[in-house]
NUDO-684638 format. One record per residue (C-alpha): y, z, x. Coordinates in nm, 4 decimals. Layout:
N
Y,Z,X;
...
//
This chain:
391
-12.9437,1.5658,10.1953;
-12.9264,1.7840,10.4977;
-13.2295,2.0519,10.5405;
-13.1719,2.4229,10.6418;
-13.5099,2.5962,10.7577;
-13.5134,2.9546,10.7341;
-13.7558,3.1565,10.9307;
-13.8552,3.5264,10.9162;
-14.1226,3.7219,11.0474;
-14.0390,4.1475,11.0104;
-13.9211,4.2343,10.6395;
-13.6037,4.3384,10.7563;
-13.5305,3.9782,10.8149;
-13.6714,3.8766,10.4992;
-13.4572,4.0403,10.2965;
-13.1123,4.0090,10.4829;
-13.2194,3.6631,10.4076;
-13.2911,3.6100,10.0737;
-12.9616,3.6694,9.9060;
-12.8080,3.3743,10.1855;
-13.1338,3.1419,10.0768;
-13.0964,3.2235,9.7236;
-12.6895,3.1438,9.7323;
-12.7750,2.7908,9.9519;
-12.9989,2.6782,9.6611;
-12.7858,2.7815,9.4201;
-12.5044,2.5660,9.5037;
-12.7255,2.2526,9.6225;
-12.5804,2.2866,9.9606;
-12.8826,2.1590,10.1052;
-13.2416,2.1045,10.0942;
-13.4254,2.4360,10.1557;
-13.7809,2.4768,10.3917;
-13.9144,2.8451,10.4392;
-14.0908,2.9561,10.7070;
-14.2346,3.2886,10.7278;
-14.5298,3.5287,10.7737;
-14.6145,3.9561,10.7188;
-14.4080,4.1202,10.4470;
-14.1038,3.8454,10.4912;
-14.3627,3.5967,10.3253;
-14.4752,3.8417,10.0293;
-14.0464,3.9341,10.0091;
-13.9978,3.5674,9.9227;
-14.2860,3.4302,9.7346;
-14.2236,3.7450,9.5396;
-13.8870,3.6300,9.4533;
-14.0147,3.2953,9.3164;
-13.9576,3.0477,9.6398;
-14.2203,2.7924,9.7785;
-14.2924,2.9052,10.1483;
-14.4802,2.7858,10.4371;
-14.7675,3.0651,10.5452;
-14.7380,3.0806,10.9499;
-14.9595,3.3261,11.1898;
-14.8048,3.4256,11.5152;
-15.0164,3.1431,11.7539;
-14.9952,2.8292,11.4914;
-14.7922,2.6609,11.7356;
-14.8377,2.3383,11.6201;
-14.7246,2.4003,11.2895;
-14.4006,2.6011,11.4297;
-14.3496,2.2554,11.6201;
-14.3982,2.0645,11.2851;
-14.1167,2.2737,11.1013;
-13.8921,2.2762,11.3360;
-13.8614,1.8839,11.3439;
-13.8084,1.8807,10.9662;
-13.5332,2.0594,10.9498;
-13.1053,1.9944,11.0855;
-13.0623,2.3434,11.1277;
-13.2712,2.7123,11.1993;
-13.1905,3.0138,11.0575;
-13.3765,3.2964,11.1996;
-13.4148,3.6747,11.2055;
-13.4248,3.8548,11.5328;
-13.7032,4.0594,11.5505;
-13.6193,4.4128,11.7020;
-13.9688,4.5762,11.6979;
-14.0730,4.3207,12.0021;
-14.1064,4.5473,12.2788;
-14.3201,4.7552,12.0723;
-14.5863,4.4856,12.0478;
-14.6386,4.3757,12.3786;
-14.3371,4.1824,12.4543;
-14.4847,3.9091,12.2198;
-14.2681,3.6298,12.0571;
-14.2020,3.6532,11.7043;
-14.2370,3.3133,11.5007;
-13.8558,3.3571,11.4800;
-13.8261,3.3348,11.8499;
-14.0345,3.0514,11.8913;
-13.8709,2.8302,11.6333;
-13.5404,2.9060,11.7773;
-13.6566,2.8071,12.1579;
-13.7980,2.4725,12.0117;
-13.5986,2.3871,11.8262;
-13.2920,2.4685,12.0642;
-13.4308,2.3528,12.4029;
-13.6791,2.0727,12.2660;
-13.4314,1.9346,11.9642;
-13.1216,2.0450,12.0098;
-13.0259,2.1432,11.6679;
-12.8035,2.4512,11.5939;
-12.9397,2.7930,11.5622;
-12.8208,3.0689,11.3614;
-12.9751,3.4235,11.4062;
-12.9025,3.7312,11.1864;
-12.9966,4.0582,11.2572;
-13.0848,4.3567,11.0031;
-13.0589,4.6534,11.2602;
-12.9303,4.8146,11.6029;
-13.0801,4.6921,11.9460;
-13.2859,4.3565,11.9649;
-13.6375,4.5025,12.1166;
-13.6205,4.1514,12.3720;
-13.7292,4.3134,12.6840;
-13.3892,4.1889,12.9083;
-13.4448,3.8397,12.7959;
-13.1919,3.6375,12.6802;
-13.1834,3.5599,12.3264;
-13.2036,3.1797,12.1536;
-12.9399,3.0715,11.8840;
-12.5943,2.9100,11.9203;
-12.4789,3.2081,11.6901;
-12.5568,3.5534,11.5826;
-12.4715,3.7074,11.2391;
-12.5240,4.0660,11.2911;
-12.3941,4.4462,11.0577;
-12.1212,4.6245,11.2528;
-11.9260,4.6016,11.5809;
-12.1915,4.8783,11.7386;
-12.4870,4.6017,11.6939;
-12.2243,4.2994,11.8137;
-12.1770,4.5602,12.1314;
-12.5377,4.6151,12.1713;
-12.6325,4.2482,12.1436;
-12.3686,4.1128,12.3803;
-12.5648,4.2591,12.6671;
-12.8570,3.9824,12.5622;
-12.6101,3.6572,12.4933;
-12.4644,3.4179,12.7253;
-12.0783,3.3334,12.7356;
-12.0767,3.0644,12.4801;
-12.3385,3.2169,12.2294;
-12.0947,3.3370,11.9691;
-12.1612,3.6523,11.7598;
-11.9957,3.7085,11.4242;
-11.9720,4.0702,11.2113;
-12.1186,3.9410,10.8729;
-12.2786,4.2902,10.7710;
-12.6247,4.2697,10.5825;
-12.6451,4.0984,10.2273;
-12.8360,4.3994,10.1045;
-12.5254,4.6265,10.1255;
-12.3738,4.4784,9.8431;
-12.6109,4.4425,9.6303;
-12.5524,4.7973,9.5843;
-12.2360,4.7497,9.4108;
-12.4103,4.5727,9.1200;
-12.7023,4.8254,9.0494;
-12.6652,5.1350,8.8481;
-12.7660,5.3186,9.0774;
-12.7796,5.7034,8.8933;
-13.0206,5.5487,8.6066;
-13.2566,5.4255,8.8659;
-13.2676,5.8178,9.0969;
-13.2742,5.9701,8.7127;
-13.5173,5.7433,8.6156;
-13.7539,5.7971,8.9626;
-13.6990,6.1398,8.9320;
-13.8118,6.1587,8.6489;
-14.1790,6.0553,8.7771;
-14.1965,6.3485,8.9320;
-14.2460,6.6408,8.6862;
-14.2075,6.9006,8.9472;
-13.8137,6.7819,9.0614;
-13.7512,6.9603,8.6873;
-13.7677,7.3182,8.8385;
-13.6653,7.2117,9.2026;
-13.3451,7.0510,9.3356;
-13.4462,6.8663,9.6125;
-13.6340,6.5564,9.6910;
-13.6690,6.4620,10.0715;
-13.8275,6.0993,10.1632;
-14.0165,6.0896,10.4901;
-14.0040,5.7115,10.6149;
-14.2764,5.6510,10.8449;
-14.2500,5.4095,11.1168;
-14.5001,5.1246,11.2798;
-14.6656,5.3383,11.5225;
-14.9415,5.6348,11.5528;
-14.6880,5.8495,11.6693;
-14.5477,5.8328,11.2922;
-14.8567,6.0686,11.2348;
-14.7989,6.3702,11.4785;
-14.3918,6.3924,11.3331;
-14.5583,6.3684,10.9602;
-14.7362,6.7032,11.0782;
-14.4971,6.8496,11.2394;
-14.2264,6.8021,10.9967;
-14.4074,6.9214,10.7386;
-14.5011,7.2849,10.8939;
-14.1479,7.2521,10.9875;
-14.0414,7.2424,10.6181;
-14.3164,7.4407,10.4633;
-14.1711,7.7447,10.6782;
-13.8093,7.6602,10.6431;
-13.8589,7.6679,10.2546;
-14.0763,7.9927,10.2554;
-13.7769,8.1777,10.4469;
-13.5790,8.0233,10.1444;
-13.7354,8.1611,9.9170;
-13.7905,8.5412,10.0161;
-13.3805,8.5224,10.0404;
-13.3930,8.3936,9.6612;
-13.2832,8.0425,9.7787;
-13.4651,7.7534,9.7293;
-13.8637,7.7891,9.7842;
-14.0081,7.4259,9.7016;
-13.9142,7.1463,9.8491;
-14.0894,6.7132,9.6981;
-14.2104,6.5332,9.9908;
-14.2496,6.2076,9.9310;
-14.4622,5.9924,10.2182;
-14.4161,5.6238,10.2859;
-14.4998,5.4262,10.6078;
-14.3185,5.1108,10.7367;
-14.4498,4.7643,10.5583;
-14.5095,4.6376,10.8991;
-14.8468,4.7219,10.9825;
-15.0742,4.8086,10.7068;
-15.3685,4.8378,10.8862;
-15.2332,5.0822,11.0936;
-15.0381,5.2709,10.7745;
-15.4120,5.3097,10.5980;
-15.5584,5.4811,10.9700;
-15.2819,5.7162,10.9234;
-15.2864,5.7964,10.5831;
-15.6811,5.8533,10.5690;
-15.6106,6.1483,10.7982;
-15.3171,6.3020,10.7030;
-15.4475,6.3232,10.3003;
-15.7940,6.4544,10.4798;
-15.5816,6.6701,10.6759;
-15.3238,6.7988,10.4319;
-15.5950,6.8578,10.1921;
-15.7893,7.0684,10.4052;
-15.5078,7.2978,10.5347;
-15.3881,7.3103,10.1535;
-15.6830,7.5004,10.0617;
-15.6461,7.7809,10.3185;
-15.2945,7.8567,10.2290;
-14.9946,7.7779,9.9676;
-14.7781,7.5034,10.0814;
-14.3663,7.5380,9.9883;
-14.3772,7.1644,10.0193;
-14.5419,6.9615,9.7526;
-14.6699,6.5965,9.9230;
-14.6800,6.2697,9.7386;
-14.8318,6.0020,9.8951;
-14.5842,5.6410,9.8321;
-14.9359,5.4236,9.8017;
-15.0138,5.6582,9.5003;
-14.6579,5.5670,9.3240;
-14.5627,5.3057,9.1215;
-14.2217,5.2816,9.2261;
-14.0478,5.0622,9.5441;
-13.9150,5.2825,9.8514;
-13.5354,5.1777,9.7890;
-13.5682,5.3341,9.4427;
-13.7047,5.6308,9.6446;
-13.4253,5.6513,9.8620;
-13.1884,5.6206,9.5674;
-13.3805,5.9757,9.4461;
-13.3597,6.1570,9.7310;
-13.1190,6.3991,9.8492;
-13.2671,6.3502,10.2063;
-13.4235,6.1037,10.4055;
-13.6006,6.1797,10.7302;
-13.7189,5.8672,10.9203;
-13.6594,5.7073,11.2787;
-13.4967,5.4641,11.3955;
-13.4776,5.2979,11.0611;
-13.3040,5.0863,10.8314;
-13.3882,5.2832,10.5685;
-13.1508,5.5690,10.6977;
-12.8833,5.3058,10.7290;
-12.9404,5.2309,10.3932;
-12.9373,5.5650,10.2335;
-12.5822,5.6134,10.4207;
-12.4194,5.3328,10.2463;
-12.5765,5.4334,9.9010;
-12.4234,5.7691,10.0002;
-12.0741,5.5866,10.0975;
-12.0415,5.3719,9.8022;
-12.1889,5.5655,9.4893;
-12.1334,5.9478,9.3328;
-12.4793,5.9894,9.4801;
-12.5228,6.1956,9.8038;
-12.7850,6.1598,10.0691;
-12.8493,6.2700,10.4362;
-13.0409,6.0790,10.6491;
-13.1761,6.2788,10.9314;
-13.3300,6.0701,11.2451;
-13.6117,6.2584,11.4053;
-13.6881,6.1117,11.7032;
-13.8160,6.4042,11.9489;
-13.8786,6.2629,12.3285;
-14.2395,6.3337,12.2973;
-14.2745,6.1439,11.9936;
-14.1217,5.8340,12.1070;
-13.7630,5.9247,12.0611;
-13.6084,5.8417,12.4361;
-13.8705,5.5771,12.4850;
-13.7605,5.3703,12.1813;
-13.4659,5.4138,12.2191;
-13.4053,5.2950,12.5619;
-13.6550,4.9726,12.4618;
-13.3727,4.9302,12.1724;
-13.1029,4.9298,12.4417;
-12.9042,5.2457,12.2548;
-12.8638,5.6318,12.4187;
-12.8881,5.7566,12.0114;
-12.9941,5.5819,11.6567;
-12.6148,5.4365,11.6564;
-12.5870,5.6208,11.2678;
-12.6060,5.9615,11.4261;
-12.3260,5.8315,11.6716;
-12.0434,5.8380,11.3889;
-12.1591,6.1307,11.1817;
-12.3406,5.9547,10.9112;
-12.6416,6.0826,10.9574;
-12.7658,6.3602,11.1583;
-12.9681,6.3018,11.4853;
-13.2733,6.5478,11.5832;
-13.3518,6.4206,11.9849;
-13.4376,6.5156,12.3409;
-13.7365,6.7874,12.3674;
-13.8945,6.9448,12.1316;
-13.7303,7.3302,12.0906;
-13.8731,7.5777,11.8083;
-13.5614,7.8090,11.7380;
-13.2876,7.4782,11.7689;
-13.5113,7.2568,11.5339;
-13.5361,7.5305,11.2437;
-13.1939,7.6091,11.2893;
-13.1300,7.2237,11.2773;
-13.2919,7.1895,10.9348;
-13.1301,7.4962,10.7949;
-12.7986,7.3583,10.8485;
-12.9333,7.0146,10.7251;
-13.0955,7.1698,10.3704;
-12.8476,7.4407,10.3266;
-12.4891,7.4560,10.4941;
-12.2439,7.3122,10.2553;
-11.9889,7.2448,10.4674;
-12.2163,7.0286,10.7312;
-12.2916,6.8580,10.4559;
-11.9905,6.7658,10.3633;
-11.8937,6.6792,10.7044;
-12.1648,6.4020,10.6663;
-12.0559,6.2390,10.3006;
-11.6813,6.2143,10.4872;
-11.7984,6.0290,10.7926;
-12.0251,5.8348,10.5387;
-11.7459,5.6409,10.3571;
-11.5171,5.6595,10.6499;
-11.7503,5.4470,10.8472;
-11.9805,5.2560,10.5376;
-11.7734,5.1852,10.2645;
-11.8190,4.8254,10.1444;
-11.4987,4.6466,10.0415;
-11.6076,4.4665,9.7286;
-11.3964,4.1099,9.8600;
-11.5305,4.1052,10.1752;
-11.9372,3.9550,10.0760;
-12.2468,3.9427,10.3535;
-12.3574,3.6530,10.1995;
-12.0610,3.4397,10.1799;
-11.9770,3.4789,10.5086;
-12.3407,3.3691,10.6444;
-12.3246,3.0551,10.4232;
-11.9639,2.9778,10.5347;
-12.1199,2.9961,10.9429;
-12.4301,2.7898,10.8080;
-12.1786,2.4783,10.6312;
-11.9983,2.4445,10.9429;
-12.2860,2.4345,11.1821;
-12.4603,2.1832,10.9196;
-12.1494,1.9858,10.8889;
//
């Protein structure tokens, strides 16, 4: 029997994955080797598999996998630029085995923009969401590296869940949602700068809701704070001084937003997402996410990408190879860029929070652009392109 060996590194990749890894096993299509490290290796020991534990500089035991295996299936990893321009394992299984063996290479990717630094890309073919990432990517491929629109296995999952028990049911958690109606999710992402938006959002919010509420509107606001899985190191810096911080400034005055900290909740921050009525993050999947929830359910959710210039906003994108998160392009979410402007951000958020009609605007362009057709499956499609390469 053949062997596939799948290889992921960011969790992004791990879980586009798992669905494809899970359906290959299933159906004894071939013999199965997992390679992965960070939160891809917790996302599929987690779901029961037997996986190989790799650190960034093993090379020797990258080399080792890569000869046991007929064909590679490997994430792309998009937050490269961000660390130095270093290789992900997924890159450097794909070179290997590509150059050295010359087995076929399949690539999927969760997410807009590859994060590559101008260099071309390994992999014979590239599974990747929409026709805006195939556009992106092209710019990184060669003529006869193909690149197929599979969309993400996670989409679809969707369609099986009930979805309004599990918002009710997280909702419920929180006691003070009872006399409020809404619940906005701040998804933080893998760098300090996540730290400086946290604070400013939240004055932002805490003034925007106090105006609310001397017009008899709404006054109170549940903030709910998570940080990207990537780098928990860096997610425990940040969150020591923001609950310091928070705390302190708490004391010398009432807040109209009440904070909850993710790493004091026992829930998982999809089911979070599935609560909320907002979700303000970066350039994140999460946002994507919360669209197609919003596309495909009766439940309704804005994602709002805050990416001001001087807190990273035209920097990552232009190391993502985009002019805008590609969401805010269509209307599916809204987009809050360029410099940083007092009177234009609050009236920003005020249309956000409280303009029915924008709103509606977004839920339209949400299932115009996201709406999953139930025959058309992410996974089958990736295990289709993986039995004709392994053929």
């Amino acid at each position: 029997m053949k062997r596939i060996g799948f290889v992921a590194d960011n969790p992004g990749a791990g879980e586009f994955l798992l669905p494809v890894i899970q359906k290959v096993k299933i159906e004894n299509i071939a013999e199965v080797l997992l390679l992965a490290e960070g939160k891809s290796l917790e996302i599929w020991q987690n779901a029961g598999l037997e996986v190989e534990k790799v650190i960034f500089d093993e090379e020797i035991r990258i080399i080792r996998f890569a000869k046991k295996v007929d064909i590679i299936v490997a994430g792309i990893s998009a937050q490269n630029s961000l660390t130095n321009g270093n290789w992900s394992i997924e890159d450097k299984v794909s070179c290997y085995a590509k150059q050295r063996l010359n087995i076929p290479v399949i690539r999927t990717q969760d997410l807009w923009g590859t994060g590559c630094d101008g260099k071309i890309l390994t992999g014979d073919v590239f599974c990747v969401i929409d026709s805006r990432a195939e556009d992106v990517l092209a710019e990184h491929l060669e003529s006869n590296q193909k690149i197929f629109i599979t969309g993400d296995p996670r989409w679809y999952k969707i369609l099986e869940e009930d979805n309004l028990q599990i918002r009710q049911k997280t909702r419920d958690e929180f006691a003070i949602l009872q006399s409020q109606k809404m619940m906005i999710t701040y998804l933080g992402q893998p760098y300090l700068e996540s730290m400086a938006t946290f604070l400013l959002l939240i004055k932002k919010l805490d003034e925007i809701f106090k105006a609310s509420e001397k017009k008899g509107g709404v006054g109170v606001c549940c903030f709910i704070n998570t940080f990207h899985p990537r780098d928990t190191r860096i997610n425990q810096e940040i969150m020591n001084f923001l609950e310091n911080k928070l705390t302190e400034e708490a004391r010398l005055k009432h807040f109209n937003v009440n904070i909850i900290f993710k790493h004091r909740l026992d829930c998982s921050t999809k089911d979070l997402i599935i609560a909320s009525d907002y979700v303000i993050t970066g350039f994140s999947a999460g946002a994507l996410y919360a669209a197609i929830l919003s596309a495909n359910t009766e439940i309704n959710i804005i994602p709002v990408c805050f990416l001001l210039d001087e807190l990273i906003g035209e920097k990552l994108f232009a190391e993502k190879g985009v002019k805008k998160f590609p969401l805010t392009e269509n209307g599916s979410a809204v987009g809050v860029y360029g410099e940083y402007d007092e009177k234009a951000l609050t009236a920003t958020f005020e249309k956000i929070f409280f303009d029915s009609e924008f709103q509606e605007k977004i839920f339209k362009a949400q299932k115009k652009n996201y709406y999953l057709d139930p025959n058309f499956m992410a996974t089958d499609k990736i295990v289709a392109i993986i039995k004709e390469y392994l053929s």
